[in-house]
C-alpha positions as CSV (number, residue, x, y, z in Angstrom):
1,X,-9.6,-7.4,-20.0
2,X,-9.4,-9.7,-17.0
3,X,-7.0,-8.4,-13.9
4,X,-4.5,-9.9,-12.5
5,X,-4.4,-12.9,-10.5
6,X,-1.4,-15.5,-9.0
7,X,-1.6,-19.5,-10.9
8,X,1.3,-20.2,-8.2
9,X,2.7,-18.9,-4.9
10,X,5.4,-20.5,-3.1
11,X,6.9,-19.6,0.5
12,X,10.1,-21.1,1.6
13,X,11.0,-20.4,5.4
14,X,9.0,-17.5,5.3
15,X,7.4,-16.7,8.8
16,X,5.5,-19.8,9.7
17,X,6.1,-21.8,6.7
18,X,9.0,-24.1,5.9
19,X,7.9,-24.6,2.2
20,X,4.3,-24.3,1.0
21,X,3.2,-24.1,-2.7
22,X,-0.3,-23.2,-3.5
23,X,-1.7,-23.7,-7.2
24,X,-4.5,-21.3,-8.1
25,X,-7.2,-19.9,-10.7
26,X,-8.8,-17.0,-10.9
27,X,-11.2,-16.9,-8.4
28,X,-10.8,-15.6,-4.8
29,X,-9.2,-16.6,-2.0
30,X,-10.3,-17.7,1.0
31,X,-8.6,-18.6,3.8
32,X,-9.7,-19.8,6.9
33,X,-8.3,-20.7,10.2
34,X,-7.5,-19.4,14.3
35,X,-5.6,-16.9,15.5
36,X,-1.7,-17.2,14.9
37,X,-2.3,-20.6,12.1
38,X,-0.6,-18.2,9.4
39,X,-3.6,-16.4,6.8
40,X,-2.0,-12.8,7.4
41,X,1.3,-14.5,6.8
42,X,0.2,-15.8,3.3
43,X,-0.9,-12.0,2.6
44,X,2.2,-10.8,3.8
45,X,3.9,-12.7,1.6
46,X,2.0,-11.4,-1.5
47,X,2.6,-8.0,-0.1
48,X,6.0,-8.2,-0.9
49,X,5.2,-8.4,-5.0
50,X,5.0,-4.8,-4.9
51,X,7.4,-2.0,-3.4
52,X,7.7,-1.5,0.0
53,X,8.4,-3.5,3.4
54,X,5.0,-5.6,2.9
55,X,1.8,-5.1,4.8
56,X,3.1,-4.8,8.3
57,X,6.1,-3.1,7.4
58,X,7.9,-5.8,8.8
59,X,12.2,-5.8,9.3
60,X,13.1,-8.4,6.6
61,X,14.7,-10.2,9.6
62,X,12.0,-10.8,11.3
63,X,10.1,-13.0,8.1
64,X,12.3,-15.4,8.2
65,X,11.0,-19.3,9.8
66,X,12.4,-19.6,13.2
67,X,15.0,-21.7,13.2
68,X,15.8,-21.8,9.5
69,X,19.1,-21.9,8.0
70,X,18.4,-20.5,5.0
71,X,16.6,-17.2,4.0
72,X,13.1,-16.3,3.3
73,X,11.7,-16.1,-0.3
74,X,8.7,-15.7,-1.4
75,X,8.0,-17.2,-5.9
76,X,4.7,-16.1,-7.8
77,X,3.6,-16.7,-11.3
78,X,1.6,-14.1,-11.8
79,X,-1.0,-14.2,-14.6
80,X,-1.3,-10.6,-16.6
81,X,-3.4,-9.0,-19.4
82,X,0.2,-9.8,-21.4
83,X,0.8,-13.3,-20.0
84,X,2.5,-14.9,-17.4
85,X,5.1,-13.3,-15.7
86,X,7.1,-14.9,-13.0
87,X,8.4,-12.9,-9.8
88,X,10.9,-13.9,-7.1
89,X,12.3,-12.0,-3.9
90,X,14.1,-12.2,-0.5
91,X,16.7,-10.4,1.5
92,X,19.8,-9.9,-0.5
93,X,22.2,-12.7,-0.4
94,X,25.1,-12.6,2.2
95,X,23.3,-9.7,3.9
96,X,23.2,-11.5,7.0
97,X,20.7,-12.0,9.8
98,X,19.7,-8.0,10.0
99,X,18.9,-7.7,6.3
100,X,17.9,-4.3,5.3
101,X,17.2,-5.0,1.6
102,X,15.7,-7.5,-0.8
103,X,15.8,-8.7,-4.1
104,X,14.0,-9.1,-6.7
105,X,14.4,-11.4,-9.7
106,X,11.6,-11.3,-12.9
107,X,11.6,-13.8,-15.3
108,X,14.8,-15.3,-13.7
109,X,16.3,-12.2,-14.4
110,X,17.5,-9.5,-11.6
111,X,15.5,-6.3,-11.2
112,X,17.4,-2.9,-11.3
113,X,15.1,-1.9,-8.6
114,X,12.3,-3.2,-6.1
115,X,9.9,-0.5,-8.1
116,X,10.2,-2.4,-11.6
117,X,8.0,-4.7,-9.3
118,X,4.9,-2.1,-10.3
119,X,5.5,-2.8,-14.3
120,X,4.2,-6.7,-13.6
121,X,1.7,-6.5,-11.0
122,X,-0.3,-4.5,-9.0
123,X,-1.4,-5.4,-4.8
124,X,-3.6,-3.8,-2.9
125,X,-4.4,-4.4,0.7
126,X,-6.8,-3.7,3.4
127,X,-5.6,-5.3,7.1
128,X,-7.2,-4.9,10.6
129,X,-4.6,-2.6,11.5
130,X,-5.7,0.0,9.7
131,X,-9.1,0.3,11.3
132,X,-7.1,3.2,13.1
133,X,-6.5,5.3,9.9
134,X,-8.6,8.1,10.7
135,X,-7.8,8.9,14.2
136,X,-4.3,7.4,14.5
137,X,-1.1,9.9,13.4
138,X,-0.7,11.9,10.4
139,X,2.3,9.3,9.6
140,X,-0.3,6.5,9.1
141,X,-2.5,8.5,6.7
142,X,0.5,9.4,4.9
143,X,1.9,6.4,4.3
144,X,-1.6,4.9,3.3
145,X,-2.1,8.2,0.9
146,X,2.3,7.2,-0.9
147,X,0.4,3.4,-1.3
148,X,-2.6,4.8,-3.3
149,X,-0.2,6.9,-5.0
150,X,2.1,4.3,-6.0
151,X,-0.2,2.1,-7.4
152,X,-1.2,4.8,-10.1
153,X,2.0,6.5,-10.2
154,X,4.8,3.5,-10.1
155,X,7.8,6.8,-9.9
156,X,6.1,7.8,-6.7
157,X,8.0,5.7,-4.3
158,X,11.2,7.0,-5.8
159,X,10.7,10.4,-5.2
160,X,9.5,9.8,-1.5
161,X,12.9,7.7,-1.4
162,X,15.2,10.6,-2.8
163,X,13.5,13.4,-0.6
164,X,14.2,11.5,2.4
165,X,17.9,10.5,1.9
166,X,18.3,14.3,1.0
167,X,16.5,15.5,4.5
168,X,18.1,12.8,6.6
169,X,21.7,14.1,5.3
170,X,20.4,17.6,5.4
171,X,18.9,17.3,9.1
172,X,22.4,16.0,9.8
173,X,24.8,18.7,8.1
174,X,22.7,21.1,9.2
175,X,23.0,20.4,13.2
176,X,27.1,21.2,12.8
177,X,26.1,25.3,12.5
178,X,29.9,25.5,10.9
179,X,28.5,23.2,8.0
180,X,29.6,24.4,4.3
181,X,26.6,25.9,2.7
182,X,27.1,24.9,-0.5
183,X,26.4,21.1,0.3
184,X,23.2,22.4,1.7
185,X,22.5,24.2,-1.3
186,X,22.6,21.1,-3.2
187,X,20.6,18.9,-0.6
188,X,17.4,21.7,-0.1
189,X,17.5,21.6,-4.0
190,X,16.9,18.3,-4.3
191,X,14.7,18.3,-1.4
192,X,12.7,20.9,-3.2
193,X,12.7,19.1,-6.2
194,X,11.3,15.9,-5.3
195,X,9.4,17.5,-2.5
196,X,7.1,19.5,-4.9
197,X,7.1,16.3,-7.0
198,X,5.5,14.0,-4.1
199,X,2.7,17.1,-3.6
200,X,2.1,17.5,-6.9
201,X,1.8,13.7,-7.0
202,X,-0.6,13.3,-4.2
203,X,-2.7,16.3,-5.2
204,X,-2.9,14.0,-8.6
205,X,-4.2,10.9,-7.2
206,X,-6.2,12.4,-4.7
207,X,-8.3,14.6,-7.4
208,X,-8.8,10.9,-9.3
209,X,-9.6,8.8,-6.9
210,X,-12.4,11.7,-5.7
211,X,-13.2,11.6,-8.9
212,X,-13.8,7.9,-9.1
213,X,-15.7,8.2,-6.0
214,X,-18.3,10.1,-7.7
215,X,-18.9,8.1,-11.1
216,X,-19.5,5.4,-8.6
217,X,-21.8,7.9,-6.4
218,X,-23.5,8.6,-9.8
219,X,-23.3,4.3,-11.2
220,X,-24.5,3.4,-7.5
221,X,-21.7,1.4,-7.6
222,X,-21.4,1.4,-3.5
223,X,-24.6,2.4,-2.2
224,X,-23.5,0.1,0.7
225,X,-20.5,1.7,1.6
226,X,-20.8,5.1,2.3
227,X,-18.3,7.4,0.5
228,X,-15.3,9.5,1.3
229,X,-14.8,13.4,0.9
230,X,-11.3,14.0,0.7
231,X,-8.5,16.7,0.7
232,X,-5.0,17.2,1.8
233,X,-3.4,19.4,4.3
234,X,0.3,21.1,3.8
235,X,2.8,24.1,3.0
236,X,3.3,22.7,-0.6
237,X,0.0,21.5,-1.0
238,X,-2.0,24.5,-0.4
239,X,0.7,26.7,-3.2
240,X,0.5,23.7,-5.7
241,X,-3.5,24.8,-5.8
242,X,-3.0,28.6,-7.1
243,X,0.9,28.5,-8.5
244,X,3.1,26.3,-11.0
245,X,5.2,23.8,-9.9
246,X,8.3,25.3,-10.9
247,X,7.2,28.8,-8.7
248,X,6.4,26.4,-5.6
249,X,9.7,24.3,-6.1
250,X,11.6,27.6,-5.9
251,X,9.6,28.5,-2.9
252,X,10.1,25.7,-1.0
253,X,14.1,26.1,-1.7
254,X,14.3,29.2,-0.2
255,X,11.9,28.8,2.7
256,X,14.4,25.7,3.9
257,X,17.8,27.9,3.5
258,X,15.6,30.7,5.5
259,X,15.0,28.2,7.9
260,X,18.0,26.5,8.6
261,X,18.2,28.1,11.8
262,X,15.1,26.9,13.5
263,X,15.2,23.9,11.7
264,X,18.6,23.6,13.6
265,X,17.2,24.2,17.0
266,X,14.3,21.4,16.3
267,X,16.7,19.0,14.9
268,X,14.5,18.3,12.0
269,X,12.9,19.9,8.6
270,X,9.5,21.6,10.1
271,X,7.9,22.0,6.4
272,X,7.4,19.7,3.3
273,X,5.7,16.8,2.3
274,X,6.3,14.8,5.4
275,X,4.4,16.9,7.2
276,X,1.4,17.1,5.1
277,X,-1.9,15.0,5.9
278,X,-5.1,13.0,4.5
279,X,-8.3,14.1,5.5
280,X,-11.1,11.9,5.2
281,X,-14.4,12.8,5.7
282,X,-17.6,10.9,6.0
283,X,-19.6,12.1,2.8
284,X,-23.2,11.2,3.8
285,X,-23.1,12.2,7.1
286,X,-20.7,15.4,6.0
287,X,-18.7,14.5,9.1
288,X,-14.2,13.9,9.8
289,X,-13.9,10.7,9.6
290,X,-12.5,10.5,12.9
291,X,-15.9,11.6,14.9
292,X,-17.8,8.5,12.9
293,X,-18.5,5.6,14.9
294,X,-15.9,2.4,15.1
295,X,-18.3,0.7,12.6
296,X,-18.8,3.5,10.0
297,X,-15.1,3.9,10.5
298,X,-15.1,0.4,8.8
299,X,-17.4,0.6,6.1
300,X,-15.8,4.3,4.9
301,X,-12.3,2.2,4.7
302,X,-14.1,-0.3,2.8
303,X,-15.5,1.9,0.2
304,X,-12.3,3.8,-0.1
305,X,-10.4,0.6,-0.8
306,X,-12.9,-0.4,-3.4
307,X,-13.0,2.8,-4.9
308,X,-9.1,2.7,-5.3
309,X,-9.4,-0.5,-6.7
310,X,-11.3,0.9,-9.6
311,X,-9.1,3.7,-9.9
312,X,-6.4,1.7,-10.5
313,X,-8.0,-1.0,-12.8
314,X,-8.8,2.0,-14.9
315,X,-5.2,3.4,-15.0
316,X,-4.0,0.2,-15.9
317,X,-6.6,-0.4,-19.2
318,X,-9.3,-2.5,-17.6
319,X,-6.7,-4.7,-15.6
320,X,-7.9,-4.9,-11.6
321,X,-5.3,-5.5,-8.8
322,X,-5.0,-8.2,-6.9
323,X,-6.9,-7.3,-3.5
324,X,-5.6,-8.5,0.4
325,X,-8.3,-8.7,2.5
326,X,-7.3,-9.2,6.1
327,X,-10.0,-10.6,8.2
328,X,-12.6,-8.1,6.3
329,X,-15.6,-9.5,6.8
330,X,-15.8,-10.4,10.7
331,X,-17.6,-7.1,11.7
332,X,-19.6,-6.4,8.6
333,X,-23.5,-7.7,8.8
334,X,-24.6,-10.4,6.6
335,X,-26.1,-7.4,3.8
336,X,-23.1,-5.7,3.3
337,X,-20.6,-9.0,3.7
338,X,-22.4,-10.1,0.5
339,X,-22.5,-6.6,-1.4
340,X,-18.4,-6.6,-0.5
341,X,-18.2,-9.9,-1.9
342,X,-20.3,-9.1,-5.2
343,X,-18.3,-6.1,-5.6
344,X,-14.6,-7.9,-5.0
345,X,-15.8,-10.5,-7.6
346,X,-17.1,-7.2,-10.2
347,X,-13.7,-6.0,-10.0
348,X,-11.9,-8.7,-12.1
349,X,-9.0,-9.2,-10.0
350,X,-8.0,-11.5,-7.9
351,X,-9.1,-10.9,-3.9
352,X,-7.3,-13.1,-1.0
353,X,-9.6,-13.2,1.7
354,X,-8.9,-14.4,5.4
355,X,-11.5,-15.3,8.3
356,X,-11.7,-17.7,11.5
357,X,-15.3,-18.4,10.4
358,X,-15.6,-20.4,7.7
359,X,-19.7,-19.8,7.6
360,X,-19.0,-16.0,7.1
361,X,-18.1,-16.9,3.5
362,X,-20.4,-19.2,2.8
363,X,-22.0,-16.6,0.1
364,X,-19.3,-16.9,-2.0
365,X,-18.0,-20.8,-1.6
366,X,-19.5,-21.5,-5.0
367,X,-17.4,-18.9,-6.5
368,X,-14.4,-18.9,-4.6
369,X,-11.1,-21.0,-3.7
370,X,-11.6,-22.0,-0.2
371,X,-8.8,-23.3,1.7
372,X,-7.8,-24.5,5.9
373,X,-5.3,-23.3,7.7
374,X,-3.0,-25.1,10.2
375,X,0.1,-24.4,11.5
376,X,1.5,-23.2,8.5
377,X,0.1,-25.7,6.8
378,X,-2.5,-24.8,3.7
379,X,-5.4,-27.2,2.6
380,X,-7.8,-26.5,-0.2
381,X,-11.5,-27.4,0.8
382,X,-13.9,-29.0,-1.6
């Protein structure tokens, strides 16, 4: 079964570009150009086929063309293992200049909701501001753990959605110490629902994709990229090991009515599922992944990525994501750019890859879609 893949993307006053339409096949993308000409804008742009504020987590405001008039939107066909399916979005109309929210349209038809987004296509996405991951915040880790998660497990976003609105409202009602207790009652039980859900959903995804890690370990799949150990860190996550969900879920509700107090005095929610963490280790060297060196950093992220990938094409019956490869292949030395690219091409899907250096790719210009560009301009090379 082949994976997915775009036949066309359009952006129409979308960062840098006024109106640009590419026409594609199958094969991966690569896109070269300087600094600032508009590649991560492109991947941006594909970002925004799945749930979420895109790759940079970007205000919606700030994607539309300077000096446009009229919105941003970004158009795909996107080829699937059930045919062509197309997909349109962009801020939601007379939302003015500050949008908050998108659209999304499928088939011509509107979406209920930016997840449905996850029933069409799957994206995937690796950028250079992510070479951080394993020393930067908990936050970071957390939100790249909800991306892995969501691309198994489509309901995931939802629930992360939910238990947020519930502990914003709570963290508010429960600052007023006069607040009726019955509305926080309903708020910590729907915080402790979707709360234990998230866990129970990361727990999930982490056990697979460890477990994908080691058929490849065992395949040799990525003998070039060293491999992650990991595990997660939290109140909810270390009682989901040895106790039911339901037993954890009630729990949880009674630790946040016991703590309502010293919540209050913090002016936040001290325990759940946004304060859990990702820890990565590096498996060879049995080492956090935070003491490795900048460049080992690199190639664990890598091999993560691609495992994930896998994951994910197995989920899904065979059908790889499409892959967003920011300027991936700048720091890598010429043996393992050409095991990434073998392995990008093995998975099925469709890759986008970007570069300055044209010559860096010149392993796989005989097997992939190589384009220029300029100023927001995009120019396929022969």
């Amino acid at each position: 079964m082949s994976g997915y893949w775009l036949s066309k993307l359009t952006l129409t006053h979308f960062r840098n570009y006024g109106a640009a339409s590419l026409t594609l096949d199958q094969r991966p993308v690569v896109l070269c150009g300087e600094n600032g000409a508009g590649k991560t804008n492109i991947l941006e742009g594909i970002s925004l086929l799945s749930p979420g504020r895109g790759l940079r987590r970007a205000a919606y405001s700030d994607m539309t063309q300077s000096g446009a008039t009229a919105p941003w939107s970004v158009f795909a066909t996107v080829e699937t293992p059930t045919g062509p399916v197309a997909i349109g979005t962009g801020p939601k109309p007379d939302s003015g200049p500050d949008a908050q929210t998108r659209v999304v349209r499928i088939d011509q038809q509107p979406a209920s909701t930016i997840s449905a987004l996850s029933d069409h296509v799957r994206v995937l996405w690796l950028t250079p501001a992510m070479d951080g991951l394993f020393t930067g915040p908990a936050g970071d880790r957390r939100r790249f753990l909800d991306r892995l998660v969501l691309a198994v497990d489509p309901g995931h976003g939802s629930q992360v959605n939910a238990f947020e609105r519930a502990m914003r409202d709570r963290n508010r009602l429960n600052a007023d110490a006069g607040a009726d207790p019955a509305w926080l009652d309903a708020l910590e039980d729907r915080m402790a629902e979707t709360g234990t859900a998230i866990a129970a959903g990361r727990m999930d995804a982490v056990a697979r994709l460890t477990d994908a890690i080691a058929e490849a370990r065992r395949e040799g799949i990525d003998d070039v990229f060293p491999w992650s150990g990991l595990a997660l860190s939290g109140w909810l996550e270390s009682r989901l090991e040895n106790m039911a969900a339901v037993e954890v879920e009630d729990q949880y509700r009674a630790m946040l009515r016991e703590s309502r107090i010293s919540d209050r005095q913090a002016g936040r929610t001290l325990t759940g599922p946004h304060r859990s963490d990702l820890n990565v280790s590096h498996g060879p060297k049995a080492i956090a992944a935070r003491l490795a060196s900048t460049g080992e950093q690199k190639a664990l992220l890598i091999g993560l990525i691609l495992a994930h990938a896998r994951l994910v094409a197995t989920s899904l019956g065979g059908a790889a994501p499409i892959l967003l490869l920011d300027e991936i292949a700048a720091h890598l030395d010429e043996g393992r750019r050409a095991a990434l690219f073998d392995r990008v091409i093995g998975l099925g899907g469709q890759a986008w890859m970007t570069g300055t250096d044209r010559e860096v790719f010149a392993p796989i210009e005989d097997r992939a879609l190589t384009a220029r560009v300029t100023s927001g301009t995009v120019e396929f090379l022969d």
